[in-house]
C-alpha positions as CSV (number, residue, x, y, z in Angstrom):
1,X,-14.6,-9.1,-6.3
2,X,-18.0,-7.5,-5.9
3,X,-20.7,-9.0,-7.6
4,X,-20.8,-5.9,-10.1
5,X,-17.5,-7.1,-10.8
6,X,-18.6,-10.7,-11.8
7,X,-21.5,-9.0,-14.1
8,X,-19.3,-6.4,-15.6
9,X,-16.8,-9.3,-16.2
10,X,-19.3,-11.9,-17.3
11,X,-21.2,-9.9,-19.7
12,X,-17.8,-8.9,-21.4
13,X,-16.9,-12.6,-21.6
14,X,-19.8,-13.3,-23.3
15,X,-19.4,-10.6,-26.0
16,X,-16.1,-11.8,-26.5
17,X,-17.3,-15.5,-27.5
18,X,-19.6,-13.8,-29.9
19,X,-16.8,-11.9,-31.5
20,X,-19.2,-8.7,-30.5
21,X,-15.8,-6.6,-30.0
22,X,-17.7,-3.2,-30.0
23,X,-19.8,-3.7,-27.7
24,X,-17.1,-5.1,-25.3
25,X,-15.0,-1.6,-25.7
26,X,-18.5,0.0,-24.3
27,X,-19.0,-2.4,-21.2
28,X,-15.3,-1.7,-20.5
29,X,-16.0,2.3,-20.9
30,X,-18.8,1.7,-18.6
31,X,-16.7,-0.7,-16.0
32,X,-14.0,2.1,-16.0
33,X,-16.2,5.1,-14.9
34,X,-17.6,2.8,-12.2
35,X,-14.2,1.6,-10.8
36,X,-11.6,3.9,-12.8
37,X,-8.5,2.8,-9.6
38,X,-9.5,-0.8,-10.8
39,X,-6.0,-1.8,-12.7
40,X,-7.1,-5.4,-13.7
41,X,-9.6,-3.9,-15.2
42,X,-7.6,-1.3,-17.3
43,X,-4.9,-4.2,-17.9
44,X,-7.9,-6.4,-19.6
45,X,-9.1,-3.4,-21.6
46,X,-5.4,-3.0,-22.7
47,X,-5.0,-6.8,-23.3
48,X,-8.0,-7.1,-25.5
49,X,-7.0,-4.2,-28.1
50,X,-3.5,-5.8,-28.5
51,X,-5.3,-9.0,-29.4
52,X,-7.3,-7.2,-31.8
53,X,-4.1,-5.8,-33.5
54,X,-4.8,-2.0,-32.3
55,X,-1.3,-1.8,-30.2
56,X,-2.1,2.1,-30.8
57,X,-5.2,1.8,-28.5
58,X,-3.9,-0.3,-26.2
59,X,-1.2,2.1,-25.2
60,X,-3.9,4.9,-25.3
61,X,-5.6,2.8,-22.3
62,X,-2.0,2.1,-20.5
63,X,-1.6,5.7,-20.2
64,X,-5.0,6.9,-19.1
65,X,-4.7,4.0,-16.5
66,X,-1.4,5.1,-15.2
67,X,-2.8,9.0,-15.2
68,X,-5.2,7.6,-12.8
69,X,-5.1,9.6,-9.3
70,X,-5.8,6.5,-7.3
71,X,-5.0,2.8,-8.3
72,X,-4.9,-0.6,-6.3
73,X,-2.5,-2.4,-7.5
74,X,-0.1,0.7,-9.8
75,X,2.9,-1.6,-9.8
76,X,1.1,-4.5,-11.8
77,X,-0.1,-2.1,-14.1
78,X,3.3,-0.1,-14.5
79,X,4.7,-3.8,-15.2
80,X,2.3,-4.8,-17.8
81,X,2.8,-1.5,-19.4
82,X,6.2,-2.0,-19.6
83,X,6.1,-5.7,-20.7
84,X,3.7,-4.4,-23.6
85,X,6.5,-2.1,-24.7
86,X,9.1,-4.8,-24.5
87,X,6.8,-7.2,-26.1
88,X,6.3,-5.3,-29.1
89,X,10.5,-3.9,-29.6
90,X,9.9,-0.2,-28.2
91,X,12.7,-0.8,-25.9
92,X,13.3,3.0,-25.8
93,X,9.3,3.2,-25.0
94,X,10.0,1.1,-22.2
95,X,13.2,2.7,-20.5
96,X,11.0,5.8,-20.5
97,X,8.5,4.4,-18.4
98,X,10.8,3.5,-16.2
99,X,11.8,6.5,-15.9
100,X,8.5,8.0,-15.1
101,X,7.8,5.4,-12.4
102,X,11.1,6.2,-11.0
103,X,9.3,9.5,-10.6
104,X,6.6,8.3,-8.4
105,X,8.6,5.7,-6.7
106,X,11.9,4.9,-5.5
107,X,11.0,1.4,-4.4
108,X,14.1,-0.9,-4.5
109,X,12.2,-3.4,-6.9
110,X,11.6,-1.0,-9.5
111,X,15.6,-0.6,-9.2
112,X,16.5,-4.1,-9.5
113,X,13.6,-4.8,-12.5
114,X,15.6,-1.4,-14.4
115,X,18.9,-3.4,-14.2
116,X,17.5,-6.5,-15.5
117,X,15.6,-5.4,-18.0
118,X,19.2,-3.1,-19.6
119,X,20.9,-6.8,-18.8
120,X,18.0,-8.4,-20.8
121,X,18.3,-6.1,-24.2
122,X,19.6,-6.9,-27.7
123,X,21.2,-4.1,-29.0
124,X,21.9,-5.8,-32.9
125,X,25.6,-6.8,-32.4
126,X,25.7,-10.2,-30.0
127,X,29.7,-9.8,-29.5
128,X,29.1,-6.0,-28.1
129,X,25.5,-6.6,-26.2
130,X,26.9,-8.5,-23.4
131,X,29.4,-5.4,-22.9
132,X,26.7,-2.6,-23.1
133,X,24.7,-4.6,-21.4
134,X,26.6,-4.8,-17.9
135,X,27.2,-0.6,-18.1
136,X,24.2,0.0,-18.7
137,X,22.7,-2.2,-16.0
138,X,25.7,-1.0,-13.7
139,X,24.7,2.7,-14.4
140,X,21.1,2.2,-13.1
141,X,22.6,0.0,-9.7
142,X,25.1,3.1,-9.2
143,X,22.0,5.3,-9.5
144,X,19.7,3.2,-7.5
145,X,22.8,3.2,-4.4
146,X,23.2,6.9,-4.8
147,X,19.2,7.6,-4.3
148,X,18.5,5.6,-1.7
149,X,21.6,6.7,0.2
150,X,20.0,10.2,0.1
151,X,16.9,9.0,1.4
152,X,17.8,7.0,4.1
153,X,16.6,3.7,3.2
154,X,19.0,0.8,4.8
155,X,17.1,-1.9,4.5
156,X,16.2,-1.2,0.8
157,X,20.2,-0.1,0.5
158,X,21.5,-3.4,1.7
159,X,19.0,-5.1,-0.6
160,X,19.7,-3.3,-3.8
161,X,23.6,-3.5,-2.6
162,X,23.0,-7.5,-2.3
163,X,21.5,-7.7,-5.8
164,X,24.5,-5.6,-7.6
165,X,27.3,-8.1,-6.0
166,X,25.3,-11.3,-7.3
167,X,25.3,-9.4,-10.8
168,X,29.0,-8.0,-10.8
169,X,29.7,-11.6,-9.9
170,X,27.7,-13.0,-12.6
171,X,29.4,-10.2,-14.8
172,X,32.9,-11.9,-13.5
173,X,34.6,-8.1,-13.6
174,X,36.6,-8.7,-10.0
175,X,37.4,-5.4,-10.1
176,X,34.1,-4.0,-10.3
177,X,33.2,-6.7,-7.2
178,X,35.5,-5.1,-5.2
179,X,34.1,-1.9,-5.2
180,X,30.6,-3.0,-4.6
181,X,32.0,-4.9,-1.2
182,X,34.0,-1.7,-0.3
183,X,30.5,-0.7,-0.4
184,X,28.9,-3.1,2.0
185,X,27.9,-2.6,5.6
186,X,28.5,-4.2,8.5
187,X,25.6,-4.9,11.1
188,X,25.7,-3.7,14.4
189,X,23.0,-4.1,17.9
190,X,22.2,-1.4,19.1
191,X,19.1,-0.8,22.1
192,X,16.4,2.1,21.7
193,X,13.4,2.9,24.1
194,X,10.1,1.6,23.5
195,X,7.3,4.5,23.4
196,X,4.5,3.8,23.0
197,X,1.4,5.7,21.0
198,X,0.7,7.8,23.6
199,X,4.0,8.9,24.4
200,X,4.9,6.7,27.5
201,X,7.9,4.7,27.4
202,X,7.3,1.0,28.2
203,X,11.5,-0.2,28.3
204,X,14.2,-1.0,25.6
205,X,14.3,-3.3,22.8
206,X,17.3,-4.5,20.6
207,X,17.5,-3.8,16.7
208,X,19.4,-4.1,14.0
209,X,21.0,-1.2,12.6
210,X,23.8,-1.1,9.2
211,X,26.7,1.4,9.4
212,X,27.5,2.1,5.4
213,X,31.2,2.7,4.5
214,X,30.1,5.8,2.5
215,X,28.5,7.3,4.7
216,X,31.6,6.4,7.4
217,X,34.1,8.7,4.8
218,X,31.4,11.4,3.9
219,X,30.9,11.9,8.1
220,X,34.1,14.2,8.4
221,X,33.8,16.2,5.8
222,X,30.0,16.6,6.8
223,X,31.8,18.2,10.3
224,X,34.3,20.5,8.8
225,X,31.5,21.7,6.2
226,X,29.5,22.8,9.5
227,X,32.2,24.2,11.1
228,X,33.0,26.0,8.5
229,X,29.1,27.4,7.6
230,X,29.0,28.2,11.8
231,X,32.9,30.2,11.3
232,X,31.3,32.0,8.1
233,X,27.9,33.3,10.8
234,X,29.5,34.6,13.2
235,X,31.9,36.2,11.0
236,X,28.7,38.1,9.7
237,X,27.0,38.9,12.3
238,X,29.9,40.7,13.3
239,X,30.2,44.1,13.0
240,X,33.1,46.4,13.6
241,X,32.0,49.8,15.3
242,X,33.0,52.5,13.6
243,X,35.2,54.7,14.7
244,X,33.8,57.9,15.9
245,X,33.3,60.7,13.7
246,X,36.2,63.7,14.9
247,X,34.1,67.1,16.4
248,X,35.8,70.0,14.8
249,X,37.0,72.7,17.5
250,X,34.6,76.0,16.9
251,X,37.4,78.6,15.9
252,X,37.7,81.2,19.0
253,X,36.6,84.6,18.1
254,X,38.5,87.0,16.9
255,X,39.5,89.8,19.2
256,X,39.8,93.4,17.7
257,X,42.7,95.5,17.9
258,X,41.6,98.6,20.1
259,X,42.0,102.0,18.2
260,X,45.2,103.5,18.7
261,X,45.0,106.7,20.7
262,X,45.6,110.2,18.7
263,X,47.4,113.0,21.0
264,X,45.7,117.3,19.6
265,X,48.7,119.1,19.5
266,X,47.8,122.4,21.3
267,X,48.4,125.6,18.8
């Protein structure tokens, strides 16, 4: 913390213990347009208008924080947005955000903290909430699979793949825990060159790698799709000559009868 920090921080202390409550909404104005990327700073802001009652304000300043272009810490301010909204009931407030930070990220955590929180909620009738519950939260791990599958991801993949067994185990739907281990890798070692920055290669290391199921079964049908594509090219980029056009014979010219001859009868 820099020591405009401490006197920014200080001096709204002190208002607060003199209940000067205006006065602390300017100094945090004025903090903000020093250090608008600071997110404890937007968080306090936040906290201090939900103290006051103002839960109106306080989500005002949660959503010009998360508007800002640059933050330091974004994913403790996206969580204490988000535990506001649960906080106060708005649990369709919440799943939105969610959604939005699913937008900007596709970290595994956020994942995982989507499933908990659906696993978490009260939905009015206790004998149906465990029920909704699990789909709901099983919905956002089939989601959370599917996305990271499309980008690549294997270490976040077997994470997120480890936290839905635990949870379908928890659930105690053995069905449902079979498909998530039909869905587990297996590790394999494999070696790779070591290059280093400027290009020269300096040997081999070993690594782990993870060879998905899914993506064992989608491999063949990945080939005949190509296939296909390359049949359908070539088959375009073929073209039949046409045939040549047929030259019409010039018609011979036509030859006129010669005069027949007249014989004078002499008198």
């Amino acid at each position: 913390m820099c020591p405009r920090d401490k006197l920014f921080r200080g001096y709204i202390d002190l208002e607060i213990q003199l209940r000067e409550f205006e006065r602390c909404r300017m100094l945090y104005e004025k903090f903000l347009e020093f250090g608008p990327e600071n997110c404890v700073t937007w968080m306090k802001f936040a906290e201090l208008e939900n103290l006051l009652g103002d839960t109106d304000r306080a989500r005002a300043i949660f959503e010009l924080a998360v508007q800002q272009p640059r933050l330091d810490m974004p994913e403790l301010l996206w969580k204490a947005y988000i535990d506001f909204e649960v906080a106060l009931g708005e649990t369709e407030l919440a799943r939105q955000l969610y959604e939005r930070l699913l937008e900007r990220t596709q970290h595994v955590k956020v994942w995982m903290s989507f499933a908990k929180f659906e696993m978490g909620l009260s939905h009015g009738d206790s004998g149906q909430d465990a029920e909704l519950n699990v789909r709901l939260a099983r919905r956002i791990y089939e989601r959370a699979n599917e996305m990271l599958r499309q980008l690549g991801d294997k270490e976040s993949r077997v994470l997120l793949l480890e936290a839905w067994r635990d949870f379908e185990r928890d659930a105690s739907d053995s069905q449902e825990m079979q498909k998530v281990m039909d869905k587990m890798p297996r590790r394999i070692k494999k070696r790779q060159k070591i290059v280093s920055d400027n290009g020269v290669e300096e040997g081999w290391e070993e690594v782990f790698d993870y060879i998905f199921p899914e993506d064992e079964l989608a491999r063949p049908n990945l080939k005949l799709l190509a296939a296909a594509k390359m049949w359908k090219t070539q088959k375009d980029n073929t073209v039949d000559d046409p045939p040549a056009p047929a030259i019409a014979s010039e018609p011979e010219p036509a030859v006129d009868a010669a005069p027949a001859e007249t014989t004078d009868s002499g008198d």
